[in-house]
C-alpha positions as CSV (number, residue, x, y, z in Angstrom):
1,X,-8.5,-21.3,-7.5
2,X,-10.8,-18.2,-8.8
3,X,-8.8,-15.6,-9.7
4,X,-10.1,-12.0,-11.4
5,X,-8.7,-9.0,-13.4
6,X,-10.4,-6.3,-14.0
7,X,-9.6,-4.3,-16.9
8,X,-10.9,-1.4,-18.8
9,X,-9.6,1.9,-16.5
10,X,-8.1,5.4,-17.5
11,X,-8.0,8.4,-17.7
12,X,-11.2,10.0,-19.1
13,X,-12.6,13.6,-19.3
14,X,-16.2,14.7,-17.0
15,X,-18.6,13.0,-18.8
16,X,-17.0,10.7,-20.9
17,X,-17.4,6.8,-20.9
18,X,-15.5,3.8,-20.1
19,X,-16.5,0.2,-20.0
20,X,-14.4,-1.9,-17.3
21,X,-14.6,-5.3,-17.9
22,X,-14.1,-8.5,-15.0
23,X,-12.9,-11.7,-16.2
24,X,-12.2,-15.1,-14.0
25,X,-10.7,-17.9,-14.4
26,X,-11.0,-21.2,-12.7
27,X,-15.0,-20.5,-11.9
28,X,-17.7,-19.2,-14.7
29,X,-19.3,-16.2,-14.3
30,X,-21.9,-16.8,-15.9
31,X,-24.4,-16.9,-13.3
32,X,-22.6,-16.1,-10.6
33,X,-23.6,-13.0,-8.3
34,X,-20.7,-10.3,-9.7
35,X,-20.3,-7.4,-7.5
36,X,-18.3,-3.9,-8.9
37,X,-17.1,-1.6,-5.8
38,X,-14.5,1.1,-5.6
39,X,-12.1,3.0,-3.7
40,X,-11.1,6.2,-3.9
41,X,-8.1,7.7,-2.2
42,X,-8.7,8.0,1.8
43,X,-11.7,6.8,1.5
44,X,-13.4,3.6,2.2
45,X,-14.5,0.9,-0.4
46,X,-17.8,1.4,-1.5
47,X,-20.0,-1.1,-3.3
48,X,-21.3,0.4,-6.7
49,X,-23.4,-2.4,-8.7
50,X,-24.3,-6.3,-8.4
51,X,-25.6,-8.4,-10.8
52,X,-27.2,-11.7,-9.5
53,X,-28.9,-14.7,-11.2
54,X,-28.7,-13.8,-15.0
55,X,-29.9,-10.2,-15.5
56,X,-31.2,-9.2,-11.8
57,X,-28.9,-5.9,-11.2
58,X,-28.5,-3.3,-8.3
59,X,-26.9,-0.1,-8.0
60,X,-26.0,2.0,-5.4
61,X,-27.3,5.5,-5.9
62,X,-24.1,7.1,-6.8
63,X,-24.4,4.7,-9.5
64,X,-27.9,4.9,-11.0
65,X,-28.9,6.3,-14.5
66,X,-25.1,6.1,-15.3
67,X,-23.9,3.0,-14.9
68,X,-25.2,-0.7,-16.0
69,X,-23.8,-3.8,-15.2
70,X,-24.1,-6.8,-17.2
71,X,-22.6,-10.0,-18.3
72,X,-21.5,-11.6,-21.6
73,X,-21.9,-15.3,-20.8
74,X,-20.4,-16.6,-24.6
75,X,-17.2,-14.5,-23.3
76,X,-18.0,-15.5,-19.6
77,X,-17.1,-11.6,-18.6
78,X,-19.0,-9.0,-16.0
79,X,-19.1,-5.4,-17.4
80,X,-19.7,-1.7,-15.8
81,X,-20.3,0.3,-18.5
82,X,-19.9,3.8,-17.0
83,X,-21.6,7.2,-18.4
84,X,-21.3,10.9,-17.8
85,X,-18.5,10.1,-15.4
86,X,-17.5,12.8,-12.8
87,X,-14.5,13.9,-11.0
88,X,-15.6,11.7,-7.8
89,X,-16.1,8.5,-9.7
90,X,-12.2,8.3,-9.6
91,X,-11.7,5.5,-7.9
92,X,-9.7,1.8,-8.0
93,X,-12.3,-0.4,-9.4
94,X,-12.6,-4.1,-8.2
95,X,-15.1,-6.9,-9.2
96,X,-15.8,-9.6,-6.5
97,X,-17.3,-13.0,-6.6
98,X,-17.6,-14.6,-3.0
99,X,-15.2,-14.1,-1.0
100,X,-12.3,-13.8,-4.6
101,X,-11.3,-9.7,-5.4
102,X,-9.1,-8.8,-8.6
103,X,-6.4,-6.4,-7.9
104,X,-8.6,-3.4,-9.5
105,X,-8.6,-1.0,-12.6
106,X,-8.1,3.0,-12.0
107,X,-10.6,5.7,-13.5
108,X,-9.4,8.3,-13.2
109,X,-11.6,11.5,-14.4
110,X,-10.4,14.6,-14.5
111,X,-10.0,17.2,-17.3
């Protein structure tokens, strides 16, 4: 059974950093295609980033120039590291693999 958690949330100020981190166990992530998406309150889940293969990545547009998605396979974890974050990138984060979700990290940003 593939389960993830997602880890790596808080509380940070506009324009600070955070780096959540998705880790599985029973399946490797290493080249699995890793998906990040988020919901904020009342709204819908959006996707955010995917990376495929080894290194292929996509980001939404919300997303690009500030965030970077990437995977350490000697750890076997998917990261989002997140820059200049605003006040609307507060969301629930959640990494997906297939059809598995983990239960999410907050952001919160807010100063």
């Amino acid at each position: 059974q593939v389960q993830l958690v997602e880890s790596g949330g808080g509380l940070v100020q506009p324009g600070g950093s955070l780096r959540l981190s998705c880790a599985a166990s029973g399946f490797t992530l290493s080249s699995a295609t890793v998906r990040w998406y988020r919901q904020a309150p009342g709204k819908e889940r959006e996707w955010v980033a995917t990376i495929a293969n080894i290194r292929t990545t996509y980001y939404a547009d919300s997303a690009k120039g500030r965030f970077t998605i990437s995977r350490d396979n000697v750890q076997d974890i998917v990261y989002l590291q997140m820059t200049n974050l605003k006040i609307e990138d507060t969301a629930l984060y959640s990494c997906n693999f297939a059809n598995n979700w983990g239960k999410g990290t907050l952001v919160t940003v807010s100063s």
